[in-house]
Backbone as JSON, one array per atom type, in Angstrom:
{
  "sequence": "XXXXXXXXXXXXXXXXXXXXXXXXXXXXXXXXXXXXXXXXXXXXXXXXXXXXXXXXXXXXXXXXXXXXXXXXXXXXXXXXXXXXXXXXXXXXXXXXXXXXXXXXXXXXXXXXXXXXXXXXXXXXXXXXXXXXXXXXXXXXXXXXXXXXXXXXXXXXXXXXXXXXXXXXXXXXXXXXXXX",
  "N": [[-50.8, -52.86, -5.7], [-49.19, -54.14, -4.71], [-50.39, -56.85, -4.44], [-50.64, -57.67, -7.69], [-48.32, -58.85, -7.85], [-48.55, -61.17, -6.4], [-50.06, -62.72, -7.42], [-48.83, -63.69, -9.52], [-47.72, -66.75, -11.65], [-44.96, -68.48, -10.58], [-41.82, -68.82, -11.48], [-40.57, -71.06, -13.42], [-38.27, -73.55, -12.1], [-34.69, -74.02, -13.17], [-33.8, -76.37, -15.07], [-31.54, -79.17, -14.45], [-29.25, -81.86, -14.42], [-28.08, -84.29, -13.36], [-24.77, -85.55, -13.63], [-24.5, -88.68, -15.44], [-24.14, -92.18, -13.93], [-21.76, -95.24, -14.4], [-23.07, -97.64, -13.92], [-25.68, -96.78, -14.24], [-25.39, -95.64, -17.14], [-24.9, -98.59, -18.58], [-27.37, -99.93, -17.43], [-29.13, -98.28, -18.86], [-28.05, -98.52, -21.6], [-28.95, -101.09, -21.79], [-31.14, -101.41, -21.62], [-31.97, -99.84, -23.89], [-31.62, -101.68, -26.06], [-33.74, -103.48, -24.61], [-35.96, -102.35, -25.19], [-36.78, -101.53, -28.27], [-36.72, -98.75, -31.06], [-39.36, -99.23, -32.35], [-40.91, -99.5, -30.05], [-44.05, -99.12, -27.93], [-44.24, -95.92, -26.11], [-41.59, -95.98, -25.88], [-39.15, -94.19, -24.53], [-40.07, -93.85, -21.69], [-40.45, -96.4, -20.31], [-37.88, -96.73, -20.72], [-36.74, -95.07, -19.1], [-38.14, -95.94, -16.67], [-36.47, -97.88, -15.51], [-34.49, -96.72, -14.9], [-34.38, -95.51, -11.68], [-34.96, -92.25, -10.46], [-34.51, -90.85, -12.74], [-36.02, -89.53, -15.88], [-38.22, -89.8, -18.45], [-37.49, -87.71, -20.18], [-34.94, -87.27, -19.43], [-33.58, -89.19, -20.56], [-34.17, -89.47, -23.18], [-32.76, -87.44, -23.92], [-30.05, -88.16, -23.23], [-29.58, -90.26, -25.1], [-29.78, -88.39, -27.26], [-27.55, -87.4, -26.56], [-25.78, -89.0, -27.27], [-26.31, -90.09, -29.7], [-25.57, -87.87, -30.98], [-22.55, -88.35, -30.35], [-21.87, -91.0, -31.31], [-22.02, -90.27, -34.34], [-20.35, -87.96, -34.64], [-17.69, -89.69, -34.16], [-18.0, -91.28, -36.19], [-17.95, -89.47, -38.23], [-15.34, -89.02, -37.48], [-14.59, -86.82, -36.7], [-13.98, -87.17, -33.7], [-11.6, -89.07, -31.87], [-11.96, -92.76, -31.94], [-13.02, -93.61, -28.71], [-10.44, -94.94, -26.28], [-10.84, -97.21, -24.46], [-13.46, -98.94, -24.16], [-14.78, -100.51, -22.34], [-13.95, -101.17, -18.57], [-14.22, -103.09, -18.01], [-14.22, -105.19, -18.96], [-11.66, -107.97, -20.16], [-11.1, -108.49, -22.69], [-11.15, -106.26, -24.02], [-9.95, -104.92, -23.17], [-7.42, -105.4, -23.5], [-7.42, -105.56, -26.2], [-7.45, -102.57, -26.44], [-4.93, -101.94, -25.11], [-3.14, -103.2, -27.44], [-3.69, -101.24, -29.11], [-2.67, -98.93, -27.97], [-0.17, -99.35, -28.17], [0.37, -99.17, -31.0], [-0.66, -100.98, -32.58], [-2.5, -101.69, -35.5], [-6.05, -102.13, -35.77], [-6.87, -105.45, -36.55], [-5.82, -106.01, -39.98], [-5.66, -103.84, -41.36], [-4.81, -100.18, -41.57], [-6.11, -97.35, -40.16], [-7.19, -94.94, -41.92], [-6.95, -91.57, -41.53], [-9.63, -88.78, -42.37], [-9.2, -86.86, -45.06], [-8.31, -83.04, -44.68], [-10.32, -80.6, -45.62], [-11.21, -77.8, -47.72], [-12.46, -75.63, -46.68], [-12.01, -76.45, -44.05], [-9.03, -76.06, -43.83], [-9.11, -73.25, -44.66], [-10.9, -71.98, -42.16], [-9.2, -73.09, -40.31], [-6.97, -71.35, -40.78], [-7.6, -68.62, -40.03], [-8.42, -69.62, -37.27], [-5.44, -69.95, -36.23], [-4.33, -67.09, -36.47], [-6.07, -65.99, -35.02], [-5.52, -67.13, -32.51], [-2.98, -67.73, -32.44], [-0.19, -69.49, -32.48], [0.62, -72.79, -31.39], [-2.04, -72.86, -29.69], [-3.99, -74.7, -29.9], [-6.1, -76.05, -28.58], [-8.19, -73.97, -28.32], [-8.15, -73.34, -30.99], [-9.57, -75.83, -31.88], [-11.74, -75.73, -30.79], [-13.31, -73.42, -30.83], [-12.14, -72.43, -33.78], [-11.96, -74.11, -35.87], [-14.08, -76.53, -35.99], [-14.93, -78.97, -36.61], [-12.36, -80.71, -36.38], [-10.23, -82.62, -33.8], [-8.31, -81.12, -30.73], [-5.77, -82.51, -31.22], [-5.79, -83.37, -33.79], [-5.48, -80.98, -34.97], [-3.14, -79.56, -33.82], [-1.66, -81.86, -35.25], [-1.96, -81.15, -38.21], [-1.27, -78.47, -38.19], [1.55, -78.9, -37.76], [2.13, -80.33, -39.96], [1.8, -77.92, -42.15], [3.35, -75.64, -40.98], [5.84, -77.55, -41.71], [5.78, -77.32, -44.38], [5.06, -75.2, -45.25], [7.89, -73.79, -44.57], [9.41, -75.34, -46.37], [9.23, -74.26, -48.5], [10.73, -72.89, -50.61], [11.93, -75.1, -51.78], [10.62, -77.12, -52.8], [9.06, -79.41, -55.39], [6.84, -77.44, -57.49], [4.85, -78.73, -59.18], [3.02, -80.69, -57.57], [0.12, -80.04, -55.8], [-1.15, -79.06, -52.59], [-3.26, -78.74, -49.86], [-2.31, -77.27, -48.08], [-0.63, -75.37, -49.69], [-2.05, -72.64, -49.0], [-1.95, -70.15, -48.01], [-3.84, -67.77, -46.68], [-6.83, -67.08, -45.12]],
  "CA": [[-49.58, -53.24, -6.36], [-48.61, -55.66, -3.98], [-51.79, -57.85, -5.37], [-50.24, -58.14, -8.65], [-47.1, -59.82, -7.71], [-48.8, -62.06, -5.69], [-50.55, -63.52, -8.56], [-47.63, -64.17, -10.92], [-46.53, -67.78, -11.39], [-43.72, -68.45, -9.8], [-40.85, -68.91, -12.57], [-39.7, -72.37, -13.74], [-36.85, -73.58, -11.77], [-34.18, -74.08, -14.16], [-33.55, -77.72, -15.32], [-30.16, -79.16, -14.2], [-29.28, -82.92, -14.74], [-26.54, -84.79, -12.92], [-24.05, -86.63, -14.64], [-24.59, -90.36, -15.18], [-22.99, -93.04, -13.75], [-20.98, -96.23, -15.17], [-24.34, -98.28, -13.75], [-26.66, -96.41, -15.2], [-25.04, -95.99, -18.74], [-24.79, -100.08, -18.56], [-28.73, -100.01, -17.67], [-29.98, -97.44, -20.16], [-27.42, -99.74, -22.97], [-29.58, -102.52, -21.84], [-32.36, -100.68, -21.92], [-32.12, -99.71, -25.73], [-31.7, -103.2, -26.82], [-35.23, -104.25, -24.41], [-37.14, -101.44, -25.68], [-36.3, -100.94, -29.73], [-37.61, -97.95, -31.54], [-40.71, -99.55, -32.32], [-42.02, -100.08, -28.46], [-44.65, -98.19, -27.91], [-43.72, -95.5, -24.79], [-40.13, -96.25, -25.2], [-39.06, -93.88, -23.25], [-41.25, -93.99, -20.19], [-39.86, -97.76, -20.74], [-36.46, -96.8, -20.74], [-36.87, -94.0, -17.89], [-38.79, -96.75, -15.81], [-35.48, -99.03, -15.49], [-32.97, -95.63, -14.45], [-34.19, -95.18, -10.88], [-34.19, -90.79, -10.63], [-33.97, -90.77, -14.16], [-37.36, -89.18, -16.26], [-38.57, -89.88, -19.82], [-36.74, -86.61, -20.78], [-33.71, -87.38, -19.47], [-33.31, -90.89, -20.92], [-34.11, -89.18, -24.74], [-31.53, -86.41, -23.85], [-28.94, -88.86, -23.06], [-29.73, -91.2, -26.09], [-29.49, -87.79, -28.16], [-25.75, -87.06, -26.85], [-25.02, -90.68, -27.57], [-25.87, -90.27, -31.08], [-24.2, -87.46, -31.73], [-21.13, -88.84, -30.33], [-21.7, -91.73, -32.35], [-21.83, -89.21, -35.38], [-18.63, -87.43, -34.67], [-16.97, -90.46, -34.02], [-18.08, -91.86, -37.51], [-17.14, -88.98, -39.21], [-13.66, -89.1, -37.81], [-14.14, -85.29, -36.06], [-12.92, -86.95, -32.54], [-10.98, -90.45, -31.72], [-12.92, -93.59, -30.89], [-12.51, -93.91, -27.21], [-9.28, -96.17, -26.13], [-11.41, -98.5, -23.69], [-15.11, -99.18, -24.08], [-15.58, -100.87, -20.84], [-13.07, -101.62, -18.28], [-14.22, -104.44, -16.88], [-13.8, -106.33, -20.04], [-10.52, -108.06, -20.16], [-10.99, -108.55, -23.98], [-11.34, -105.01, -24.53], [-8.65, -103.99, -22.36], [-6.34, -106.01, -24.06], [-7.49, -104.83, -27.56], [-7.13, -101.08, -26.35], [-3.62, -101.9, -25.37], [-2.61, -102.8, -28.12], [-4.18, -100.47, -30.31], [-1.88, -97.81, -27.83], [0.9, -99.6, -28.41], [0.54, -98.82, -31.84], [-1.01, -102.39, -33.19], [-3.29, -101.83, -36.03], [-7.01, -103.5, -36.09], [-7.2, -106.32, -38.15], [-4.74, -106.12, -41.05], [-5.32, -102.23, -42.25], [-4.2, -99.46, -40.32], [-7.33, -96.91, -40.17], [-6.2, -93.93, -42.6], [-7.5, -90.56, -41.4], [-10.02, -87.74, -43.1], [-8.4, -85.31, -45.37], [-8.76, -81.81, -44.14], [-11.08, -79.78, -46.75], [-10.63, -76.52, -48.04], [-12.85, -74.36, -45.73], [-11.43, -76.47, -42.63], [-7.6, -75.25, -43.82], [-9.12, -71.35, -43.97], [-10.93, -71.79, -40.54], [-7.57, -73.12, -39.18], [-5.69, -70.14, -40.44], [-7.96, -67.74, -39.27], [-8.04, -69.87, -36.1], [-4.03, -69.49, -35.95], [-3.83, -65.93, -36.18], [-6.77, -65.19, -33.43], [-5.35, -67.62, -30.79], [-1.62, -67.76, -32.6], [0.69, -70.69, -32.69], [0.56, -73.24, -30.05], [-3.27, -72.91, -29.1], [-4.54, -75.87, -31.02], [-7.42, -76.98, -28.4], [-8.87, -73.28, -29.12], [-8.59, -73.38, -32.39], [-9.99, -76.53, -32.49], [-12.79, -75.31, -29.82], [-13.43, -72.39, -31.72], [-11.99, -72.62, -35.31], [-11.91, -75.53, -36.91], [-14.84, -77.47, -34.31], [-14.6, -80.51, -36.66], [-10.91, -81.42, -35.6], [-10.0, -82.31, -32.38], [-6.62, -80.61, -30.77], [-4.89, -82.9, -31.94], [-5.7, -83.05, -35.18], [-5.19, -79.31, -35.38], [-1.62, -79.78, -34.01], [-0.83, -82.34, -36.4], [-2.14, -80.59, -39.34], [-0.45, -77.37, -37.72], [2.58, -79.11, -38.1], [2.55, -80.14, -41.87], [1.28, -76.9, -42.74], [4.39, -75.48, -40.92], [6.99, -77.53, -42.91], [5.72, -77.15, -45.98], [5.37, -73.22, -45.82], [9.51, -73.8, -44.03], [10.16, -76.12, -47.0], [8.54, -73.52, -49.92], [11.46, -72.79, -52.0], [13.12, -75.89, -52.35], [10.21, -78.22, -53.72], [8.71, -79.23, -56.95], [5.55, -76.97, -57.52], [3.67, -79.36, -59.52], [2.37, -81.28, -56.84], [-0.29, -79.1, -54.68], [-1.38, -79.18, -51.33], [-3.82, -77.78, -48.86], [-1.29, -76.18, -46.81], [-0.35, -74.22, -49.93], [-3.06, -71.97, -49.1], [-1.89, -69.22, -46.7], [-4.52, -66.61, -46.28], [-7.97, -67.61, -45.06]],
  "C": [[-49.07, -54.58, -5.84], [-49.66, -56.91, -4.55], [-51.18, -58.31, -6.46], [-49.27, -59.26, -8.77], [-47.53, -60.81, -6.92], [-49.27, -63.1, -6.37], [-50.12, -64.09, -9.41], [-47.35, -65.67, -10.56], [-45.3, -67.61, -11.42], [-42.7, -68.91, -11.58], [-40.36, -70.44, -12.67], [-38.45, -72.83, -13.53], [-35.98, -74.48, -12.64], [-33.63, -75.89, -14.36], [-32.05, -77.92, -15.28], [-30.33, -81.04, -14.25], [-27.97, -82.95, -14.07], [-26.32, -85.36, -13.97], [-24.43, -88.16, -14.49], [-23.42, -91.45, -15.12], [-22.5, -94.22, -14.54], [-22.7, -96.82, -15.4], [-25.22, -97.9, -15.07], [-27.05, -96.32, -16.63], [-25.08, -97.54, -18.99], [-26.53, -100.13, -18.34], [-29.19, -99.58, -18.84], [-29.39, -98.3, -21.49], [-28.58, -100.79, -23.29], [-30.67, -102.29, -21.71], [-33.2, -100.88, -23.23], [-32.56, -100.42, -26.09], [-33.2, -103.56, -25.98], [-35.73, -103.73, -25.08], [-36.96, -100.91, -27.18], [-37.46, -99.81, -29.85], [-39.06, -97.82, -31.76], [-41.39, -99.44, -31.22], [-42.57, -98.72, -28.17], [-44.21, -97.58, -26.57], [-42.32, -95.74, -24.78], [-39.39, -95.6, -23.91], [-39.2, -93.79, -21.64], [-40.5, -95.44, -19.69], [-38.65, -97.63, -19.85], [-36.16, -95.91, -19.07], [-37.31, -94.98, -16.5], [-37.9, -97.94, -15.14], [-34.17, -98.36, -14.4], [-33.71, -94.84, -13.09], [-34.0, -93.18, -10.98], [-34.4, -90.2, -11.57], [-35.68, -90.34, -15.08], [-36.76, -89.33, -17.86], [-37.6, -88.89, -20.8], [-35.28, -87.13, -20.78], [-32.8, -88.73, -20.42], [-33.42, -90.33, -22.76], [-32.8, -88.07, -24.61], [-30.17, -87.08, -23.51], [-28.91, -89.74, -24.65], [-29.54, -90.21, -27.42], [-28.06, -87.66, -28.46], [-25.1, -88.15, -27.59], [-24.78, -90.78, -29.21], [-25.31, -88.83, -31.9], [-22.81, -87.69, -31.43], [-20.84, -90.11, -31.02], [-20.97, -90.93, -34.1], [-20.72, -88.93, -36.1], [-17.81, -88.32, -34.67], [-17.03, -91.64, -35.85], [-17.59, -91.27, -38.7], [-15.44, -88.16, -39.22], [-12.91, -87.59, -36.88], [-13.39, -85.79, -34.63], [-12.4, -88.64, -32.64], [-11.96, -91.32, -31.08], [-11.8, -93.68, -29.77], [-11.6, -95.01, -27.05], [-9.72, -97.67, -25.79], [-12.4, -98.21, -23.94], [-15.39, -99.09, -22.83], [-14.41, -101.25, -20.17], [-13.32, -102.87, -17.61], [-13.98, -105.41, -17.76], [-12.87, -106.63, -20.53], [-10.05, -108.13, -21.54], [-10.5, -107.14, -24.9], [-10.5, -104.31, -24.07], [-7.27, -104.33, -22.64], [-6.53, -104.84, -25.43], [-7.09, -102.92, -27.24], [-5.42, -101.06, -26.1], [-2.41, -102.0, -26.27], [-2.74, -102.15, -29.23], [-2.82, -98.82, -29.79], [-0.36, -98.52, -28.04], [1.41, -99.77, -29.72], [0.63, -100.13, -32.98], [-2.42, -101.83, -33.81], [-5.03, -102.72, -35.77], [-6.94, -104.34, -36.82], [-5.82, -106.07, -38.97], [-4.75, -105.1, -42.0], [-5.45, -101.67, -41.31], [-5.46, -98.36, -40.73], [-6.69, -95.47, -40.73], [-7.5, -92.44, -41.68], [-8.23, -89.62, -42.06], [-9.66, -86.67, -43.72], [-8.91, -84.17, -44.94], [-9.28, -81.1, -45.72], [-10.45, -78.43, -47.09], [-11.05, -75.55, -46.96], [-12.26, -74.84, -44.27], [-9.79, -75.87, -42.58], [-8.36, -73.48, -43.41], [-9.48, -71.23, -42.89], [-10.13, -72.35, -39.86], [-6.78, -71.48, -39.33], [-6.63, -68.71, -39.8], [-8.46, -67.86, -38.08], [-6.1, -69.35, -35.34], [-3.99, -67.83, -35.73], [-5.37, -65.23, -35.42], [-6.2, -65.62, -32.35], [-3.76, -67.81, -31.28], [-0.99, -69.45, -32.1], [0.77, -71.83, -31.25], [-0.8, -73.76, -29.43], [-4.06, -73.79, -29.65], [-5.8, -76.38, -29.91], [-8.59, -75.58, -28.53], [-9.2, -72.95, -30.18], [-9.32, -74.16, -32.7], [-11.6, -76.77, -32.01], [-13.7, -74.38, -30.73], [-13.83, -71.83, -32.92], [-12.71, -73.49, -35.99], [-12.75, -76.53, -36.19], [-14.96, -78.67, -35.12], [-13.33, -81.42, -36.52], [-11.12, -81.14, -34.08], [-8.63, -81.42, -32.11], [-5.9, -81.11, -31.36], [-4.62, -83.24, -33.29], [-5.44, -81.42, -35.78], [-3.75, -79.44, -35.28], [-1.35, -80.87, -35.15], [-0.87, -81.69, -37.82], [-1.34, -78.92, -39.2], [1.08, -77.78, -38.0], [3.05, -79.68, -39.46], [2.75, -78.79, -42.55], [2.58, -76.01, -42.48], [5.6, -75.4, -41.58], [6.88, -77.4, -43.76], [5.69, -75.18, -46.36], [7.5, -73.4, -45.24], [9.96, -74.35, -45.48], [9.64, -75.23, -48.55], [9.32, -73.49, -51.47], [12.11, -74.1, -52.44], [12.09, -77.14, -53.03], [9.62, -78.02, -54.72], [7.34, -78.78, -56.63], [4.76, -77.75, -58.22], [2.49, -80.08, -58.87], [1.18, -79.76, -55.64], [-0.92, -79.5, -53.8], [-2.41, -78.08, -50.73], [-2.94, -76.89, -48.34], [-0.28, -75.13, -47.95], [-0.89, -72.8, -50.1], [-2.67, -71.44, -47.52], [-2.54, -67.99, -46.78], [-6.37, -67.56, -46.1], [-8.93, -66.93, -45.87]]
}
């Protein structure tokens, strides 16, 4: 018996990845741009620049990247305030983007909420109830962020508060209370 277990490969110790640093994200950037899609071995390439860093890890980073590109294109979370902080250009422009200065000369309008993202809000609201907007939005509704849940939590609000007193011709998402 004992024979048997002696023979077994040993089990695959479980793959764990640190986080990456400022550096490194600034290498692998400059990476991308040496090594385009086309280069043969990219990876290996790209992996061969990040010190630590293996072929795998360097496509598994370049995957998150583009789905946070993704999400960020289709509006599900906020582009990031600052890019880079070391860039005084960019640290300006983020300031006054929080100080509530448009890009350019149009103000960037937001994604209407759909029909099935209103019903998976309300049957986010009444599992995690009023208030819980980064589970709902964890949860529920995973193409809003919290705060798009609270804000849309709070139309949806006054307009069921404001029911009897306006003109019904006009309709609205948020006149849709049952999921």
């Amino acid at each position: 018996m004992d024979l048997y277990y002696q023979h077994q490969p040993a089990p695959a110790p479980a793959r764990t990845t640190r986080p990456w640093s400022k550096e490194e994200d600034k290498a692998f950037e400059a990476a991308l741009v040496a090594f385009p899609e086309q280069a043969p071995d990219r990876w290996d390439r790209v992996a061969g620049v990040l010190p630590g860093r293996t072929p795998q890890d360097a496509w598994d980073h370049y995957q998150a990247l583009v789905a946070d590109v993704d999400l960020i294109e289709r509006g599900a979370i906020d582009i990031p305030t600052c890019w880079d902080d070391d860039d005084d250009d960019t640290q300006s422009a983020a300031t006054d983007r929080r100080a509530g200065k448009p890009r350019g000369d149009e103000r960037r309008r937001g994604i209407p909420w759909s029909e099935e993202e209103h019903k998976l809000f309300l049957d986010g609201l009444e599992k995690y109830g009023r208030g819980d907007w980064r589970n709902i939005s964890r949860f529920a509704v995973r193409t809003r962020t919290p705060t798009q849940v609270a804000s849309h939590a709070q139309k949806y609000f006054i307009r069921q508060a404001n029911a009897g007193t306006r003109d019904s011709k006009r309709k609205s998402i948020h006149d849709i209370t049952t999921p």
